[in-house]
C-alpha positions, -999 to 999 in steps of 0.1 A, spaced: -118 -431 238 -156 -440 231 -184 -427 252 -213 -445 262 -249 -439 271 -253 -442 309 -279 -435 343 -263 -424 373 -274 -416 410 -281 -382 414 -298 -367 443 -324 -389 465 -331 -421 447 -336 -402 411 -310 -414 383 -297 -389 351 -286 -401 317 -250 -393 315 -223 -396 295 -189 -417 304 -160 -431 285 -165 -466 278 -143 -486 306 -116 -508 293 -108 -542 309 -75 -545 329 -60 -578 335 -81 -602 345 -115 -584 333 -143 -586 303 -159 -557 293 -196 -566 285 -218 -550 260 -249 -548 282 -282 -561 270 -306 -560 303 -297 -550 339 -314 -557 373 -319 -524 392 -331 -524 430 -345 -483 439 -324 -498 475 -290 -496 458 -285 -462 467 -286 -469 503 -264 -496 499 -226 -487 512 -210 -501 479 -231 -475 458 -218 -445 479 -183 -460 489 -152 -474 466 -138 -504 482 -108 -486 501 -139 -462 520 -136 -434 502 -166 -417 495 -185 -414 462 -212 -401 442 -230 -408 412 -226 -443 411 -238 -462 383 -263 -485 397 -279 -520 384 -247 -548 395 -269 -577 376 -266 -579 337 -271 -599 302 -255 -594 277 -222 -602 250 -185 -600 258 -169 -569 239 -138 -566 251 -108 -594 272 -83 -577 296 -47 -597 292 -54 -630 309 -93 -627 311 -98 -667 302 -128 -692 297 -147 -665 274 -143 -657 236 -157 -620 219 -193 -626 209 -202 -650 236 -239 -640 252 -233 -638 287 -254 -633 324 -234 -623 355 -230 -600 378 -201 -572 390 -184 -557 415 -207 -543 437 -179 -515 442 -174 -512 406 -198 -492 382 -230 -510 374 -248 -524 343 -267 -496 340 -255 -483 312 -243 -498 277 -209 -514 287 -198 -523 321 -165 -547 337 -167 -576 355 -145 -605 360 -147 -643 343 -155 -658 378 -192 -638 376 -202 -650 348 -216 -676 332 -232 -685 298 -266 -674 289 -287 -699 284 -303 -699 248 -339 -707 262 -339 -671 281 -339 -637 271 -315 -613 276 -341 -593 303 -350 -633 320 -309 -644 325 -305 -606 339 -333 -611 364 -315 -642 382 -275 -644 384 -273 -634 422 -295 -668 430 -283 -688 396 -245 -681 396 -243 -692 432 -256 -724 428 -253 -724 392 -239 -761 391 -273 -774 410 -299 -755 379 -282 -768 353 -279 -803 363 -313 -801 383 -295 -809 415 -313 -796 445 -333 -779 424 -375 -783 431 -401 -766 414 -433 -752 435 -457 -722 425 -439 -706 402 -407 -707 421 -373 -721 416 -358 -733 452 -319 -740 448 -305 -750 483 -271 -748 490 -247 -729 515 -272 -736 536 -301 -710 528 -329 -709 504 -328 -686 464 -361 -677 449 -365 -670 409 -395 -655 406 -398 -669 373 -407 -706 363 -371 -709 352 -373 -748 365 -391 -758 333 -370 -735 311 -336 -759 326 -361 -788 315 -360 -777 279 -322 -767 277 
């Protein structure tokens, strides 16, 4: 099995290069060959970050659940994406993170990167974009003001803090 290059939690809020075996994608999962992740210095307060979905405790969490980047790898049944494709998404918040060069997440939180945006620009917006991801690309509910992107749906407000409105414009 391959090792990768990866940064987890260690301490307070300070992260250590480590080493881990690349994951492999079970049924139903891609593997992504990370280009960019979102970080927050918050995620180590977060319960997912020091808990695995049944409540057991953990440590050293891979942190960083918001990611760019190309599909490496299709679990059996992993449908809708081919090897190769450039991707934006976002995983598990239970799961490892992004944060590292490969990390697993599922065909339902992802979506195609747009080829108007860098890898580091689609990795700064799929928690806002993927939820109304439907509305930005077909400029439904979508309004542009200061610098902003407002989607509306679900009943609350996204911000972009990029002008990502007149990037859609020129897709």
């Amino acid at each position: 099995m391959a090792d990768m290059k990866a940064m987890e939690f260690a301490g307070k809020l300070n992260l250590q290069p480590v080493r881990r075996p690349v994951p492999e994608p079970q049924a139903g999962e891609i593997l992504i060959q990370v280009s960019a992740v979102g970080v927050t210095p918050t995620e180590k307060l977060w319960y997912p970050t020091s808990h695995y979905a049944d409540g057991t405790a953990r440590s050293k969490a891979i942190p960083g659940h918001e990611f760019s980047g190309t599909v490496a790898g299709l679990g059996a049944g992993a449908l809708g994406y081919s090897l190769g494709d450039a991707v934006f998404g976002l995983n598990d918040w239970f799961a490892e993170g992004a944060t590292a060069e490969f990390c697993i997440t599922k065909p339902s939180n992802l979506s195609p990167k747009p080829s108007s945006l860098s890898h580091i620009e689609a990795a700064s917006a799929p928690i806002g974009l993927l939820r109304h991801g439907r509305d930005f690309m077909s400029g439904q509910n979508c309004r542009k003001a200061s610098g902003f992107l407002y989607t509306e749906g679900l009943g609350r407000w996204d911000f972009s803090r990029f002008n990502l409105q007149n990037r859609r414009e020129r897709m």
